[in-house]
N, C-alpha and C positions, 0 to 999 in steps of 0.2 A: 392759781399760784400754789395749787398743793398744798402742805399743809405750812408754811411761811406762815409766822404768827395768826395760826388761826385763831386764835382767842378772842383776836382785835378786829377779824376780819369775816365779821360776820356776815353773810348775805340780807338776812331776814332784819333790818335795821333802817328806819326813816334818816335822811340824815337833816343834819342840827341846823337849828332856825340859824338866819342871822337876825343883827337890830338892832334895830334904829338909832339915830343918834338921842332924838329926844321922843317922848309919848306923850298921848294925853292920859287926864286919870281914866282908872277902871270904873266904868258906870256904876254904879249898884241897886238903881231905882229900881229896875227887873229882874232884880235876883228871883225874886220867890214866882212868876210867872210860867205856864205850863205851855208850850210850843210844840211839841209832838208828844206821843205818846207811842211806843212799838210792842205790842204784842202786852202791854198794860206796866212797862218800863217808860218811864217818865224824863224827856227832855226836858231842862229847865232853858227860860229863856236866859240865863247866866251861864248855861253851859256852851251854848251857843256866842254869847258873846268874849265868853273867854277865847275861843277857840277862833274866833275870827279875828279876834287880838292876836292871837299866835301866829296866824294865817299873814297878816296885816305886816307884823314884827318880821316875817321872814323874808317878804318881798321889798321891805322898807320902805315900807305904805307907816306913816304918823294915824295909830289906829283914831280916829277922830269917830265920835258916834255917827256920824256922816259916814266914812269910810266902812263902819264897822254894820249899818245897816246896809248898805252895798252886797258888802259880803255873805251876808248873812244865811240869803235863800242856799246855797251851794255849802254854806258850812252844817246849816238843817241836815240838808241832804244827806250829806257824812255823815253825820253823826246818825242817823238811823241804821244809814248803811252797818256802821259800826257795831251798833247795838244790836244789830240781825246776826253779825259777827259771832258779836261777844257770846248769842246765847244760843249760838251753835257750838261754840266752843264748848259754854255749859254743860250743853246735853250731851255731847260726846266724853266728857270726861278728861278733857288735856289740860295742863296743865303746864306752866310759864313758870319755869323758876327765878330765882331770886334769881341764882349766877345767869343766867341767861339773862336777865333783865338787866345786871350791873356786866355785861359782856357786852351788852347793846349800849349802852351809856357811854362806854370807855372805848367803842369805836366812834360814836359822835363826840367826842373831845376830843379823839387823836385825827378825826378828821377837820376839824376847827381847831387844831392846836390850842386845846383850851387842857391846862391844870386839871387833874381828880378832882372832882369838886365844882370847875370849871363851869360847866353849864347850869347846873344846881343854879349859883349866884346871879348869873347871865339872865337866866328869865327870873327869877326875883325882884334884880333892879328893874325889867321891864316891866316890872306889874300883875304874870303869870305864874299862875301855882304850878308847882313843879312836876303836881300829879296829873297834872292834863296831859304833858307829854308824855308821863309814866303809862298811864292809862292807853294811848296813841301808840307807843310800842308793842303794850303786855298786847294791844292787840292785833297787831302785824304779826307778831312772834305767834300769838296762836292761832288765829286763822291760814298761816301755813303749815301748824303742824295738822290744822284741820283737813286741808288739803290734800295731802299726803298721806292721811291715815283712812280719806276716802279713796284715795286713787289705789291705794295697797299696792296689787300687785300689778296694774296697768303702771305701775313706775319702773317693771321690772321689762329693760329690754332685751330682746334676741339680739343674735349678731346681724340678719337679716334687716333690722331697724337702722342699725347704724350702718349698715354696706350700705343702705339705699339712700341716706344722708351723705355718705361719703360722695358716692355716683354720682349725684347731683351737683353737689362741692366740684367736684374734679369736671363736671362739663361744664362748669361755669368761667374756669381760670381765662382769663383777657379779658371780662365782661366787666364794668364797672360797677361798683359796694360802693353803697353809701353810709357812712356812722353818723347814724340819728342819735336824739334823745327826742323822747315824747313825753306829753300829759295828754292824760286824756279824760273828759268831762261828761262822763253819763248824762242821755237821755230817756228814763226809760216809761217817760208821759206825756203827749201831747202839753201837759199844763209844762213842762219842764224845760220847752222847748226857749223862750225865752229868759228867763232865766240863767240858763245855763251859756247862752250863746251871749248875755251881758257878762258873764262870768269870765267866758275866756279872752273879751274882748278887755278885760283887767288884769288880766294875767299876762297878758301880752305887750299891752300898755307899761306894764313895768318892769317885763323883762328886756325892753329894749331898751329900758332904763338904767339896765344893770341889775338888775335883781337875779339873783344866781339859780338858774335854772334846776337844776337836781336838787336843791333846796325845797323850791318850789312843788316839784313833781314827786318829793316823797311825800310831802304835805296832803296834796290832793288828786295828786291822778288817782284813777282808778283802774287805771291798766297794772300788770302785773309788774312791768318793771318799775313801778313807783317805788319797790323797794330798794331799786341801785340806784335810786338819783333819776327816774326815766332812761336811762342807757337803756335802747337797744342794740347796740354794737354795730356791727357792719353787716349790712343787709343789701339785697340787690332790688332792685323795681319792680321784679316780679313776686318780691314775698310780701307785698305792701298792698294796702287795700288802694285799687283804682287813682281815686282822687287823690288821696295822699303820695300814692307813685307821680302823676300829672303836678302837682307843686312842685315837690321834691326833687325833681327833675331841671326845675328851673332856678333853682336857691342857688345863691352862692355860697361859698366854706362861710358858717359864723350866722349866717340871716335865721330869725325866728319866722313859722308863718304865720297866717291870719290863720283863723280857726276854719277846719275844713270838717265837712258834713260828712261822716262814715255812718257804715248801720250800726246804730244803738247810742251815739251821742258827738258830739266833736274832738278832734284830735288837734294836738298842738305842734308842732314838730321842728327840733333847732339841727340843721346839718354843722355838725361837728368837724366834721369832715369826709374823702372819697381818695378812691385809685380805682385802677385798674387790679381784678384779683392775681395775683402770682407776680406784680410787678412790684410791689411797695418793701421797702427794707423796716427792719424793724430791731431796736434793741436785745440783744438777749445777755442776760446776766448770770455770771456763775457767784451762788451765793454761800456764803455759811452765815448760822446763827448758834446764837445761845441764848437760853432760857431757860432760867430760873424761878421754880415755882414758890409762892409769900406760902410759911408756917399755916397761916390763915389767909383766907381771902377777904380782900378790900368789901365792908359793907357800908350804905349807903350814901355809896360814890365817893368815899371822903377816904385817905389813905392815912392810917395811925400809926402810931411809933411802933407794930412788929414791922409793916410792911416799909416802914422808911428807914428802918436798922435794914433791912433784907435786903433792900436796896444798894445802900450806902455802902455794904460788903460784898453783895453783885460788884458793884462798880467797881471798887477797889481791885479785885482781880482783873474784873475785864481791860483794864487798862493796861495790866500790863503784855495784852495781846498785843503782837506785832503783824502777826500771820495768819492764813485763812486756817493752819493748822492748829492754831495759838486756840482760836474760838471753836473750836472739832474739841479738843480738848477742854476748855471751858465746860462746853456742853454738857460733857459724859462727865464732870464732873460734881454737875449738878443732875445727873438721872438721864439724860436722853430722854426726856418726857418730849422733847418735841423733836423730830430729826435734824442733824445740824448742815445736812446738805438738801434742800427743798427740790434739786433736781434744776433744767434749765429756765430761767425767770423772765416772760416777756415781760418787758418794761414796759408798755401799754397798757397789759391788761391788770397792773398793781395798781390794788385799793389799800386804803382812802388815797384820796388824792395827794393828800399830807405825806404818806410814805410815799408816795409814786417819788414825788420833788424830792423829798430825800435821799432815795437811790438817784435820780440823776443824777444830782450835784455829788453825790460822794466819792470822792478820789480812791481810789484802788489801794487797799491794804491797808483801810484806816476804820478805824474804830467809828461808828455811829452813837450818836445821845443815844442815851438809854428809852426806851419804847416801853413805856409803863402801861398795863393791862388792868384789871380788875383780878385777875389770877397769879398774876406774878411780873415780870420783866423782862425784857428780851434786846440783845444788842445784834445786828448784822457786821458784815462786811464781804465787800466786795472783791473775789477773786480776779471778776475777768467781765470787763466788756467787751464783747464783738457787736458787728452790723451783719446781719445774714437777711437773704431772700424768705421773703414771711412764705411760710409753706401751709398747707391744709392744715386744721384745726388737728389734735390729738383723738383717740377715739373717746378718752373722756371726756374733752371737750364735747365732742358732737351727742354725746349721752346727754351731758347737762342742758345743750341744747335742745335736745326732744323733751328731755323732762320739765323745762322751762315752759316748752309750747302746750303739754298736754296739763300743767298745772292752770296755766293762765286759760286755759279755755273750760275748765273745771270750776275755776272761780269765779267767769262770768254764767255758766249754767249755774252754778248754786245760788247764787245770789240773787240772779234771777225766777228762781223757785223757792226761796225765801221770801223774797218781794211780796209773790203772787198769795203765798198764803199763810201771809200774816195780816193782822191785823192792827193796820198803822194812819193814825189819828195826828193832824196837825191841826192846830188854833190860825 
């Protein structure tokens, strides 16, 4: 989407549990117990159990200690992984700021249509400290700047890269793409093997229950698109491991599969949908916005009387836009910090889902709620919808896509040479 509220629309972001109607209490008898140990960092068996509570809360599993020792071996798991993470982040020197942190927050509330503040309260009532989540983003957020600051300059492509991405693009047009989401469930021990394969056999269990898949898959996949919810977008059978192309072949639009046995652990996979490529029609939007940056920025997720004066006088002018010109104007009247024409807008591929449904439903030449951010506020509106023939990807697209593949295959190599030479102790 260009730069369309990029404030709100962050890549690098799990997104927000859902939960439950009702819980049980939070255990406490094994708070002080020691369950792993990494590198001589200390899992408590209460970090573990918080976290399976969260895990439990998203998939609207009633975390019952019954449920919550279920989960448990797979949530271990994580959390080592994690703390292999964290203390590569360490040693490299990166750093997770505050606004990036309340930039991630404020995209998991505008993507649960929850209030500033909104999610704070949310796992509260459920019984979860707030900084477990906190902690679960500060470290997605840096383990991909870790990422990127080892890939350096293998992130930088020729045009050679992307003609030969194109090529292939372009010989594929008539072939049928399928749009996946996945989870996917490391194996990386014989001891892991059951476990893991009880693990996705609950996962699966409750997403045909309804439990909202991209939820679930930022939680715990460990594949790279766990940061968008498991989206892999549209793909064809031959960019798919084997076994995974052999199911997915036979699903219909909507079906989850059973967990399927790839090299290094099991894979989950919900077909979203399929076409043929160069036959499907697709949305395109002409938009403008305005955005207004707060005196100060919103801290600790909570919005205070500068940022709700800023608003309340946002608003007041914006209203009185009629026209796509009205908000061009707007804009440049508060700075052009962000541009107020984003360029052509596929309506498929707008994040969070929250705005996705809002640009559909909104009628042509009308004013949207206001889109509140952690940095400031921002209103759209729609000049122009057309239906046009979906054409090859842009060459920035096809960029993000090479740098998407050579990140995810960077982070299962590190990880993997983490693994091997640390020194990681479970009870």
């Amino acid at each position: 989407m260009k730069f369309l509220l990029r404030a709100a629309l962050l890549a690098t972001v799990c997104a927000a549990p859902a939960f439950a109607q009702s819980a049980a209490p939070m255990p406490s008898s094994d708070s002080a117990g020691v369950a792993a140990a990494v590198n001589g960092q200390v899992i408590t068996t209460q970090d573990i159990t918080v976290r399976a509570r969260l895990l439990a809360l998203s998939m609207d599993m009633n975390p019952t200690p019954q449920v919550i020792k279920r989960l448990s071996p797979q949530v271990t798991k994580q959390l080592i992984d994690q703390a292999l993470q964290q203390q590569e982040i360490e040693k490299l020197g990166v750093n997770v700021s505050t606004q990036e942190l309340a930039n991630a927050i404020s995209h998991l509330e505008q993507s649960n249509n929850l209030p500033p503040g909104g999610l704070e309260a949310k796992l509260k009532a459920a019984g979860v400290p707030y900084s477990t989540l906190l902690a679960q983003i500060r470290t997605s957020i840096g383990w991909q700047k870790v990422l990127h600051k080892v890939l350096g300059p293998r992130l930088q492509l020729t045009p050679g890269d992307v003609a030969a991405e194109k090529a292939a693009l372009k010989a594929s047009l008539g072939a049928p793409q399928y749009h996946l989401a996945e989870i996917f469930i490391p194996v990386t021990d014989p001891s892991d093997e059951t476990p893991a394969q009880n693990f996705a056999n609950t996962v699966i269990a409750q997403l045909r229950r309804g439990a909202p898949f991209p939820i679930v898959a930022a939680q715990f996949s460990q594949a790279q698109t766990a940061l968008s919810g498991g989206d892999l977008g549209f793909v064809q059978l031959n960019q798919l491991d084997p076994a995974v192309a052999a199911t997915v072949k036979q699903m219909p639009v909507g079906a989850v599969s059973n967990p399927i046995r790839v090299p290094g652990g099991y894979e989950i996979v919900q077909l979203l949908d399929k076409h043929d490529i160069g036959n499907q029609m697709q949305t395109i939007l002409d938009i403008r916005q305005a955005y207004g940056q707060y005196p100060k920025p919103v801290t600790g997720a909570q919005l205070g009387p500068i940022q709700i004066n800023f608003i309340n006088q946002f608003m007041a002018k914006a209203q009185k836009a009629k026209t796509c010109s009205d908000i061009e104007a707007l804009d440049t009247a508060y700075g052009n910090i962000q541009p107020s024409d984003p360029g052509p807008v596929n309506l498929a591929t707008v994040t969070p889902p929250a705005f996705q449904q809002l640009l559909a439903n909104l009628p042509l030449n009308t004013l949207s709620r206001p889109l509140v951010q952690a940095a400031g506020v921002s209103v759209v509106m729609i000049c122009n919808r057309a239906k046009e023939k979906a054409q090859l990807p842009s060459d920035k697209e096809i960029e993000n896509m090479i740098i998407d593949q050579r990140v995810q295959l960077e982070s299962e190599q590190m990880m993997d040479q983490l693994r091997h030479r640390s020194v990681i102790l479970q009870g």
